[in-house]
C-alpha positions in Angstrom: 39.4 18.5 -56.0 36.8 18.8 -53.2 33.3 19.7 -54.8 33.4 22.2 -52.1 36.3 24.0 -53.4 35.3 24.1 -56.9 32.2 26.1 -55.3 34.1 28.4 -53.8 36.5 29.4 -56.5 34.3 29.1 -59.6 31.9 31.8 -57.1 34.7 34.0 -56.6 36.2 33.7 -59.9 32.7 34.6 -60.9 32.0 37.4 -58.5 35.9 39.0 -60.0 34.3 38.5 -63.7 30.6 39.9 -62.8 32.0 43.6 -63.8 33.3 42.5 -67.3 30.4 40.2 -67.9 27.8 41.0 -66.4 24.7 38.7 -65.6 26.4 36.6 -68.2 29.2 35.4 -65.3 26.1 33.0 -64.8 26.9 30.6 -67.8 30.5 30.3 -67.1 29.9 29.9 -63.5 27.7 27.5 -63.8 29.7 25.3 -66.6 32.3 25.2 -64.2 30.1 23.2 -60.9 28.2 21.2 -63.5 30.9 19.6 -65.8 31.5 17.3 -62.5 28.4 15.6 -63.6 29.9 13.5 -66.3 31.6 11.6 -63.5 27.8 10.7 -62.5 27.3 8.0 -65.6 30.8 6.0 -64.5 29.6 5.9 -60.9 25.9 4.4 -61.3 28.2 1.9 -63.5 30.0 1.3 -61.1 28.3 1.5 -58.2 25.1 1.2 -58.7 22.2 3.7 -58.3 22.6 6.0 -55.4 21.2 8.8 -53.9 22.7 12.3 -54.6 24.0 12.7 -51.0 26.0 8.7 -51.4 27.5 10.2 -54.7 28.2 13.5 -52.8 30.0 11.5 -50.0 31.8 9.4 -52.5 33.3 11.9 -54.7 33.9 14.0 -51.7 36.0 11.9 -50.1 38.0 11.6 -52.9 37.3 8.2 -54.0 36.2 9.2 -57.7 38.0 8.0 -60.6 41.0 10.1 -62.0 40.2 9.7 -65.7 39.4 12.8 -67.9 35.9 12.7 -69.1 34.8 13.9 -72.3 33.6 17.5 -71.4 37.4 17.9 -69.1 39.6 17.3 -72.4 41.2 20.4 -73.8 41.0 20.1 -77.4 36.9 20.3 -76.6 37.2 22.9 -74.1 39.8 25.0 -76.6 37.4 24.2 -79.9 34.9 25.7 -77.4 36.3 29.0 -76.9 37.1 29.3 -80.8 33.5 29.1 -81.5 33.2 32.2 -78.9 33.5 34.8 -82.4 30.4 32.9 -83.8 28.2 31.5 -81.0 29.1 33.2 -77.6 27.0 31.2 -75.6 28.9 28.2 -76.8 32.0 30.3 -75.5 30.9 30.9 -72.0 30.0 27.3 -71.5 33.7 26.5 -72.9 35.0 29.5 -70.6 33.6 27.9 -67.4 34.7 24.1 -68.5 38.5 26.4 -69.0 38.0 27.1 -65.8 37.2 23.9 -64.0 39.7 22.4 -66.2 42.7 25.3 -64.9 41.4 24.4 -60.9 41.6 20.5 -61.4 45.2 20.9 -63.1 46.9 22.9 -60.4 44.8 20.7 -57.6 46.8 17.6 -59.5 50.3 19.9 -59.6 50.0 21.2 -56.0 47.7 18.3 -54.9 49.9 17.2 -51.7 51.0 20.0 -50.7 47.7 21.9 -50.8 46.4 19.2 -48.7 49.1 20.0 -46.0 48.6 23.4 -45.6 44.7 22.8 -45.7 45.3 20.1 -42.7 47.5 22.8 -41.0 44.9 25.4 -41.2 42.0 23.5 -40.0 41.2 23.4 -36.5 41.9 19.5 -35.8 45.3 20.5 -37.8 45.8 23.4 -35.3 44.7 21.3 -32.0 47.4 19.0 -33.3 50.5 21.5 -34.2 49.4 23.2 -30.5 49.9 20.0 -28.3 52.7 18.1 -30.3 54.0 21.8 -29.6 53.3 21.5 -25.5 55.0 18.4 -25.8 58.3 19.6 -26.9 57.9 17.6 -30.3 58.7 14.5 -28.9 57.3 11.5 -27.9 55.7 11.3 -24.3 56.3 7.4 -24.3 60.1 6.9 -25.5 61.4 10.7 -26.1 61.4 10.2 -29.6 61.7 13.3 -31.9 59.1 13.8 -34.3 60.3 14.1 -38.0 59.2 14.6 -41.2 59.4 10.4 -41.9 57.6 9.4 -38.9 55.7 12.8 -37.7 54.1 12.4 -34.0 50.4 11.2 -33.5 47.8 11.5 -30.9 47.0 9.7 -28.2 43.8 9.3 -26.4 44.5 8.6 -22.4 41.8 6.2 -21.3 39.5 7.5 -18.7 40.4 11.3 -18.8 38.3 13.3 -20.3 38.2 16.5 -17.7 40.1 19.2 -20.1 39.5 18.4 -23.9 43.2 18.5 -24.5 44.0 16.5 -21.1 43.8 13.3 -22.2 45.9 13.2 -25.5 49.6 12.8 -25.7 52.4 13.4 -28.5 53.4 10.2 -29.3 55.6 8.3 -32.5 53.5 6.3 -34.7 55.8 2.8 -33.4 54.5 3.6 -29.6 51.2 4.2 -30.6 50.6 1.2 -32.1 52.1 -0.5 -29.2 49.8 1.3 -26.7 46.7 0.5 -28.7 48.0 -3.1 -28.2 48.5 -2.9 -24.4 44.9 -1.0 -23.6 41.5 -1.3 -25.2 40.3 1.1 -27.4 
């Protein structure tokens, strides 16, 4: 999941919890952002040493490993919350690993499709559904339909640039590749 996200649903999961808990929402919120740093030690090993913003970029974009790390297994996070009776810091911490643990599940179960509708809500995704929907959902070069196996792509029209939606045409992914074969660019 996008560090990003984590941020913003850890803060309002917080923010829901702040009247039960208190200023003790603090620990659990902040279990659940930091428990992405035990990805840190398998980066520099692979990678190398980097600065915060390279790792930032890298895991943002998606490219960190899949593999649970120690403080993501459940049998720590649930021994965690059964220490909560006897230490309940200990439980908080384990609360906010719960937590992160819960949002990197359901990212995993709803992963692709969460990614479509967060495409279709951004504004590139909107720009997109708007002019594949002024051009009929078709292809401007053959009259192709688009469809769910070959959905339509954009095309940038060389040399117009008046309008910012002017220059860029519906068009199927096998025509596309052909006009990026007939003209530069």
């Amino acid at each position: 999941m996008h560090p990003r996200d984590h941020l913003i649903l850890s803060t309002v999961a917080a923010a829901a919890a702040y009247p039960l808990l208190g200023r003790r929402v603090l620990l659990p919120w902040a279990a659940s952002l930091l428990v992405d740093l035990d990805h840190v030690p398998a980066y520099v090993q692979r990678q190398g040493l980097a600065s915060p913003a390279a790792m930032w970029r890298y895991f943002r974009n998606g490219e960190g490993d899949e593999r649970q790390h120690l403080l993501h297994r459940w049998p720590l996070i649930l021994a965690g919350l059964a220490l909560a009776p006897l230490t309940p810091l200990i439980g908080l911490l384990a609360l906010g690993l719960a937590f992160h643990r819960l949002l990197d599940d359901l990212h995993t179960l709803l992963g692709p499709r969460w990614r479509q509708v967060r495409w279709r809500l951004s504004a590139k995704g909107r720009q997109h559904a708007r002019l594949h929907r002024r051009d009929g959902f078709r292809c401007r070069v053959c009259g192709a339909p688009g469809v769910s196996g070959a959905p339509l792509e954009l095309h940038q029209l060389p040399g117009v640039y008046t309008v910012p939606d002017d220059g860029l045409i519906s068009v199927c992914p096998r025509c596309h590749r052909q006009l990026h074969r007939v003209t530069p660019g």
